[in-house]
C-alpha positions in Angstrom: 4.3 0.5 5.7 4.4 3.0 8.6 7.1 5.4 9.4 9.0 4.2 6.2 11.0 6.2 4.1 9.9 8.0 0.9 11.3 8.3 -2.2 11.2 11.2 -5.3 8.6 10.2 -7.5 6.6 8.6 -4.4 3.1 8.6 -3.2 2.3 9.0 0.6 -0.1 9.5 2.8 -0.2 11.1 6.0 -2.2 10.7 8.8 -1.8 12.1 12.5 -5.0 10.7 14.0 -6.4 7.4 13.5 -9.7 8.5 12.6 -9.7 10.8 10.1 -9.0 9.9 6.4 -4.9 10.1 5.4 -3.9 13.3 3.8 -2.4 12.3 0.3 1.3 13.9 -0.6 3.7 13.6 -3.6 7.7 13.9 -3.9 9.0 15.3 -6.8 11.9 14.8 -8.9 13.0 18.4 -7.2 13.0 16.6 -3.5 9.2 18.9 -3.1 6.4 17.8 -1.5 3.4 18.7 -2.8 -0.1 17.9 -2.2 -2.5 15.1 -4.1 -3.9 17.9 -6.2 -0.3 19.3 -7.2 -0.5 22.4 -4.9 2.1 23.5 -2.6 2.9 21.7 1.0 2.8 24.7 4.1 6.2 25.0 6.0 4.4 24.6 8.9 2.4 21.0 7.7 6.2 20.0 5.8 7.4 20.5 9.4 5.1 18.4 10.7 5.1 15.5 8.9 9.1 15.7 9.1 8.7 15.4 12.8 5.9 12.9 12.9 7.4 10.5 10.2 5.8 7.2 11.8 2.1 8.9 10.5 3.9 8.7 7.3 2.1 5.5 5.3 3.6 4.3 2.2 2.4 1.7 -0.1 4.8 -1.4 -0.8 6.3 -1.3 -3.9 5.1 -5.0 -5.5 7.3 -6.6 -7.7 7.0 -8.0 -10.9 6.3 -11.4 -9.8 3.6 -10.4 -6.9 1.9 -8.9 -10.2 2.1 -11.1 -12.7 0.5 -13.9 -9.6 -1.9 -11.5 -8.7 -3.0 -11.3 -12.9 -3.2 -15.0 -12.6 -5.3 -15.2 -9.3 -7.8 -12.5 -11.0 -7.8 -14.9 -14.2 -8.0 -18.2 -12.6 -10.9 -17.1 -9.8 -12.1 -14.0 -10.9 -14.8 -13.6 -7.7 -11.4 -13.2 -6.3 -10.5 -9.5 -5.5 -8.3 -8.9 -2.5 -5.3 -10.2 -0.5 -5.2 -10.2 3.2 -2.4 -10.6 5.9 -3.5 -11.1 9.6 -0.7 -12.5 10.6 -2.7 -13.7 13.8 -1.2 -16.9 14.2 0.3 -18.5 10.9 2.4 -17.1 7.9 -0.6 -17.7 5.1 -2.6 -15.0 3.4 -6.3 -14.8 2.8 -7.6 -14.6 -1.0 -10.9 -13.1 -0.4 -13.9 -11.9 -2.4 -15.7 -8.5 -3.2 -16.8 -9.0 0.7 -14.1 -9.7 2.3 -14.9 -13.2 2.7 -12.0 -15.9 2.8 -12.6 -18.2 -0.5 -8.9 -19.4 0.0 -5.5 -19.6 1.5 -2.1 -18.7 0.2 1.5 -18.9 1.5 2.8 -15.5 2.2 6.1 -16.3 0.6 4.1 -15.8 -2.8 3.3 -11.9 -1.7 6.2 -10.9 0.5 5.7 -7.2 -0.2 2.1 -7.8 1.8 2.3 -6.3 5.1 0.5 -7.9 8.4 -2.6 -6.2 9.0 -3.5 -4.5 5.1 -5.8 -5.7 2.9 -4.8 -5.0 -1.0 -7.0 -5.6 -4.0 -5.8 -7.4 -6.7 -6.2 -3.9 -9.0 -3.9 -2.3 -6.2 -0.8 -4.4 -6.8 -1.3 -4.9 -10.7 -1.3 -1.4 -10.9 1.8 -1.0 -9.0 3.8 -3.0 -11.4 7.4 -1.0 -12.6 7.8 0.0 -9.0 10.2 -2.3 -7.5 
């Protein structure tokens, strides 16, 4: 989710050019941004990412549903590691393996939270449950 807003207690990342890696952030309960490590955001860099809020990428925030289907999909076909959105030309999501392979095909009403053009492991949104 690009240019999204961000909560307290929220994970972001940051990234102002498309090939470098995204800069991880925090907010706090105090409204602070601080870095992935904890340490203290420049005014200069908070500035910046003010300004530039569409480099601003947040995760989605599953819900308790997407996780308890994505706990069954990891029981049921456990070469299964991954969902993926396209979104070339139909409204169905990819179930794919450790490679990335399509082994089958979903309707995207069963993940709504999953965003055209992401891949997401199946660890990703099991371990995003609580945060809807």
């Amino acid at each position: 989710m690009r240019g999204a807003g961000v909560e307290v207690n929220q994970n972001f990342q940051f990234n102002d050019f498309p090939f470098d890696e995204p800069k991880s952030y925090f907010v706090g309960t105090d409204g602070e941004i601080r870095n992935a490590h904890g340490g203290e955001v420049t005014s200069g860099e908070l500035c910046y990412i003010i300004n530039n809020a569409d480099c601003i990428i947040c995760k989605p925030r599953f819900t308790e549903q997407e996780v308890e289907r994505a706990k069954a999909i990891k029981v049921l076909l456990p070469e299964i590691n991954a969902i993926k959105y396209d979104g070339a030309w139909t409204q169905c999501l990819e179930i794919v393996d450790g490679t990335y392979f399509q082994r089958e095909v979903i309707t995207r009403h069963l993940f709504p939270s999953v965003e055209k053009g992401h891949v997401y492991t199946l660890d990703e949104i099991i371990g995003g449950a609580g945060n809807a």
